[in-house]
N, C-alpha and C positions, 0 to 999 in steps of 0.2 A: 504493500500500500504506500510505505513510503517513498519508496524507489519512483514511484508511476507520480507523487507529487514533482519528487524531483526533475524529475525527466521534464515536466511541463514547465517548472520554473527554468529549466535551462532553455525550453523553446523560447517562454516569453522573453528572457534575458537576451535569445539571439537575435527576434525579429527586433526587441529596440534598438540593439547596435547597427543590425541593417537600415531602420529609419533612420536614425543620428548620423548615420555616414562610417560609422568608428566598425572596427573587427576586432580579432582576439588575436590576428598574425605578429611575431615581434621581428618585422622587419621592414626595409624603407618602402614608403609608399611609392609604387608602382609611375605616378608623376614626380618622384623626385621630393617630395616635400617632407621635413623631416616629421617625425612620429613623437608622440607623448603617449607613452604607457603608463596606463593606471591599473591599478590592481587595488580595489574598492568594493564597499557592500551595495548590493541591489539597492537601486533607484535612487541611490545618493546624489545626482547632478541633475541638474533641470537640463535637458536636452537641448532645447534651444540655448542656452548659455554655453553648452560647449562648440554649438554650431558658431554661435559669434564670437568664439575664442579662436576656433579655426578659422575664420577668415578675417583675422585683426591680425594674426601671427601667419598667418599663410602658411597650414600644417596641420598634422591628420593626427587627432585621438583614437587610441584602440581604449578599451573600455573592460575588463573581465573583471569577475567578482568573484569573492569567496563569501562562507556562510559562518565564520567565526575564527577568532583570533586564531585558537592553533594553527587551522588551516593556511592562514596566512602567514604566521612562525615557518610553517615548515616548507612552503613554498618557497620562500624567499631564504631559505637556509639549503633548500636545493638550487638555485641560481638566480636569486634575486637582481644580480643586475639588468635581468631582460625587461624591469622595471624603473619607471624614471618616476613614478610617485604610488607612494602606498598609503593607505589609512588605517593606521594601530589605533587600537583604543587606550585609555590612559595607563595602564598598568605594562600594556604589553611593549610601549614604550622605554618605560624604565627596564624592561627585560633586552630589548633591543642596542639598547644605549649601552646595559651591562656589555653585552656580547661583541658591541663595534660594528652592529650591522648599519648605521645611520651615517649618513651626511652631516656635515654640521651645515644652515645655513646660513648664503650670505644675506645679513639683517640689510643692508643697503638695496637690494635688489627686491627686496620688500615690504617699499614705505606705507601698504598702505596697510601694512597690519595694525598699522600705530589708530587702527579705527575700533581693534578689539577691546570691551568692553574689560574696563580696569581686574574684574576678578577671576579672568581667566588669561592674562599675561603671564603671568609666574606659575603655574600650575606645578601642584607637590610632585607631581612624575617627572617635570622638566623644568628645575626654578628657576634658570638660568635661560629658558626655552632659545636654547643653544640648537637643538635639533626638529623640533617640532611646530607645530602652529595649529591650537583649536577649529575644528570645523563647525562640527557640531556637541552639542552638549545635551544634557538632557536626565531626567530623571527614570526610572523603572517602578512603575504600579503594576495598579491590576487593575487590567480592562477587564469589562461586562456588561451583557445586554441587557437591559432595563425591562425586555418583552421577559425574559425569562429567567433573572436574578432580580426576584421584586424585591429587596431590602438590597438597598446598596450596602457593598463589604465592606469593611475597616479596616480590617484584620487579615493576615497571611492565612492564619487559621480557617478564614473564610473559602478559601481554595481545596477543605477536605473535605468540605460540608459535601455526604455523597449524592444529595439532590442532584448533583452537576455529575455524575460519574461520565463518562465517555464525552465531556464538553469542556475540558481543560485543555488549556493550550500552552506550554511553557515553551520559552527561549532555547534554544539549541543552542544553549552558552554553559559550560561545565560549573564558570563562576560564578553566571547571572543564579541558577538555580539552584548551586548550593548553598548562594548567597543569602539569598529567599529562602531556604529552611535556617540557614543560621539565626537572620535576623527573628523569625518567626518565635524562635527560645530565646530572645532577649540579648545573642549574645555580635558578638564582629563580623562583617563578612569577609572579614581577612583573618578569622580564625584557624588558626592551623593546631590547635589542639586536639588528638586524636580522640576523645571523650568525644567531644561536640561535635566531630566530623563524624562519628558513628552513627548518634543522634540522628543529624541531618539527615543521613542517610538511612535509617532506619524510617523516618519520617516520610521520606522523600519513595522507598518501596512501600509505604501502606496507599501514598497519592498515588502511583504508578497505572493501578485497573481504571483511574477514572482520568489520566491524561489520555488525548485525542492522538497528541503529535506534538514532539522540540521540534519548534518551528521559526527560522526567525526570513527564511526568504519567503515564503509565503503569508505571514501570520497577518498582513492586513487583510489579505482577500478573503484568508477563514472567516475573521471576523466580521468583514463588511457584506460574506454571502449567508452570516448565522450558521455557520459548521460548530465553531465555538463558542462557547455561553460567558466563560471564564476565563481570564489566564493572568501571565506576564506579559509586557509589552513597554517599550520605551516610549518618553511622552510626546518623540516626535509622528511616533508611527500610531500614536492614538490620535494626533491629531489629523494624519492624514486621512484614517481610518471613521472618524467622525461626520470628515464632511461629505463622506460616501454613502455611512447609517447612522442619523440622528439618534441612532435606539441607542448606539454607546455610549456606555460613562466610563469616568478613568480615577479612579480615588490613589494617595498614598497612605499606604497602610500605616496605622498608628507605632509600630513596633520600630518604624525609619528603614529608611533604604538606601538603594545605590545611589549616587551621582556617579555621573559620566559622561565622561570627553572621549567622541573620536576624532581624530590628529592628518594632519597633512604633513609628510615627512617622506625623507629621500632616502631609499634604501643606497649603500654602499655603492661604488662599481656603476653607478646611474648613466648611462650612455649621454642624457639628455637634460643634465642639470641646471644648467639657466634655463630651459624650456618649460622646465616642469617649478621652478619658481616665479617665473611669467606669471604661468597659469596658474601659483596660489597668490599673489599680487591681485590676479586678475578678478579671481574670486571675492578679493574685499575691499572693491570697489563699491562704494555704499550704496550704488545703483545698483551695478550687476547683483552685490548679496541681497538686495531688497526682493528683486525678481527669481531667484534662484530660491534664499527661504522659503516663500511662498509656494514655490512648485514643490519642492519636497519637501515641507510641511514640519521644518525642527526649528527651536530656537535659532534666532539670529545672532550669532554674539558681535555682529556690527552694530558698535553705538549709534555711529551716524548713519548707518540704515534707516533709521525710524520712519524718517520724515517722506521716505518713499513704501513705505507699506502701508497695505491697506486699513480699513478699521477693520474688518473682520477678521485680518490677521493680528491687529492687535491687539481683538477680545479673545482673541481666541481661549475656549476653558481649559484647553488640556495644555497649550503651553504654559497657560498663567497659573496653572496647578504647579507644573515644574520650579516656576519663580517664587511661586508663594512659599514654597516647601524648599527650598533650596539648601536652609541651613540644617535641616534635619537629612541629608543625603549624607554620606560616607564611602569616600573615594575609595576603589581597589588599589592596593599596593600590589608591586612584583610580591611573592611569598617565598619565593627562591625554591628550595629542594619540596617545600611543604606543597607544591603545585605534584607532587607524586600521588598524594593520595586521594587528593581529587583527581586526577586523571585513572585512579584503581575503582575508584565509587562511581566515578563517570562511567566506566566503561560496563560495570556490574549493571548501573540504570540500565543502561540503552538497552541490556542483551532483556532485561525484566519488559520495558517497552516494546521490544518487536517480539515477544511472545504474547503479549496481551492481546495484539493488531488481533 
């Protein structure tokens, strides 16, 4: 069952890049023009923003994606330089930076970052943001459909309740979810005590008969076709998911949760390194990010955006849930060797999920 989801996420993946203009080949475009490789999560670029990137710079974006941090770790740890720009999330940063897989970039070649809103310039995975540059940010709740979760949830706990059995949808992220059972007991989601990691995971096989699908490339369309009742979900993809099915609501759970940043950053060996800081210059142009936000549907962390976004992007609920709630979020840290045993509970999940299917 999962496989035949996949398989369609990678069609719909390829017709976009055939409309955008962009492929997956890494090598020069056929006219001569040189190529910007990205390696990025599904739907993260408003299309037409990369179309008028490529004809301001005269030059072809290829476009592939991955479905979670490892996958992208280990990609880029097989030959990352066939890429000239990657998007890590905040922890897996400081993992990359440990390892020397990063560019450092040149700050002069990218004046207009100086538009990024003051509390995400320093970010604790990169203080010096020596190698990085925030894209997007955002919080992790839990969406649910209002036709068929009548008491809005509070609570992480609210995710066992087996009214919803078979209509759960969690993140295909090892972190995000065993983050979400940590915090559910009160306790870090950078917990690496083997006691609470048991827990979680003891917790996380009683929820397993009533998860649908770890989902994080399709999990707007589940939710906007009503496949899932429940899940996890970050607040930018609820808010795109929203103005699909008014029926969604998106609360953060009382017990606190993740914050997070994913990164614009140059892996090592980058063929195409001033091309690919163009195009994060390009990105925070307080015009371009205005119309770009809006299309993919995440906080802006362009201050001087504002005044080019609409009002309905500026009410928006589900982002203003993010900002409201911000102080109560809790970055991922690298956890070093402790990422062993989530990747041994991880893997124990998955094989409990594709026997339930």
């Amino acid at each position: 069952m999962k496989k035949r989801f996949w398989l369609l996420a990678l069609c719909l993946v390829s017709l976009l890049l055939v409309l955008t203009g962009c492929g997956s080949e890494k090598k020069p475009a056929e006219d001569g023009k040189q190529v910007l490789n990205i390696f990025s999560w599904a739907d993260n670029f408003d299309p037409e923003m990369i179309k008028a990137f490529e004809k301001k710079y005269n030059c072809r974006v290829n476009y592939d994606v991955f479905a979670n941090n490892e996958e992208l770790l280990a990609k880029i740890q097989a030959g990352g330089a066939q890429y000239d720009l990657i998007q890590p999330s905040d922890y897996m940063v400081s993992t990359m930076i440990k390892l020397g897989m990063l560019e450092k970039l040149d700050r002069d070649a990218l004046p207009n970052t100086r538009h990024m809103m003051d509390t995400l310039q320093h970010p604790q995975f990169d203080p010096r943001g020596e190698y990085s540059v925030v894209y997007t940010w955002g919080m992790t709740g839990i969406i649910y459909n209002k036709k068929y979760v009548k008491t809005p949830p509070t609570s992480w706990n609210d995710l066992w309740d087996p009214a919803y059995k078979g209509r759960v949808i969690l993140l295909n992220d090892s972190r995000e979810v065993f983050g979400m059972a940590l915090k559910k007991n009160g306790w870090s989601n950078n917990s690496t005590d083997p006691d609470q990691l048991a827990k979680a995971f003891q917790d996380l096989k009683e929820l397993a008969p009533s998860v649908l699908a770890y989902d994080t490339d399709s999990l707007k369309q589940k939710f906007i076709a009503e496949e899932g009742w429940i899940g996890t979900m970050w607040s930018g993809d609820a808010s795109f998911s929203y103005r699909e099915n008014p029926n969604l609501g998106f609360v953060i759970p009382k017990e606190g949760t993740l914050v997070w940043a994913d990164t614009l950053a140059i892996p090592k060996g980058a063929k195409h390194k001033a091309l690919a800081e163009k195009f994060i210059n390009f990105l925070f142009d307080p015009e371009v990010s205005a119309k770009n936000y809006e299309a993919i549907g995440y906080n802006d962390p362009n201050s001087n955006a504002r005044k080019y976004h609409s009002k309905e992007y500026l009410e928006d609920p589900m982002l203003n849930t993010a900002i409201t709630h911000l102080k109560e979020g809790e970055w991922l840290r690298d956890i070093g060797d402790g990422i062993t045993l989530y990747d041994k509970y991880w893997t124990e999940l998955k094989k409990i999920g594709r026997a339930s299917c």
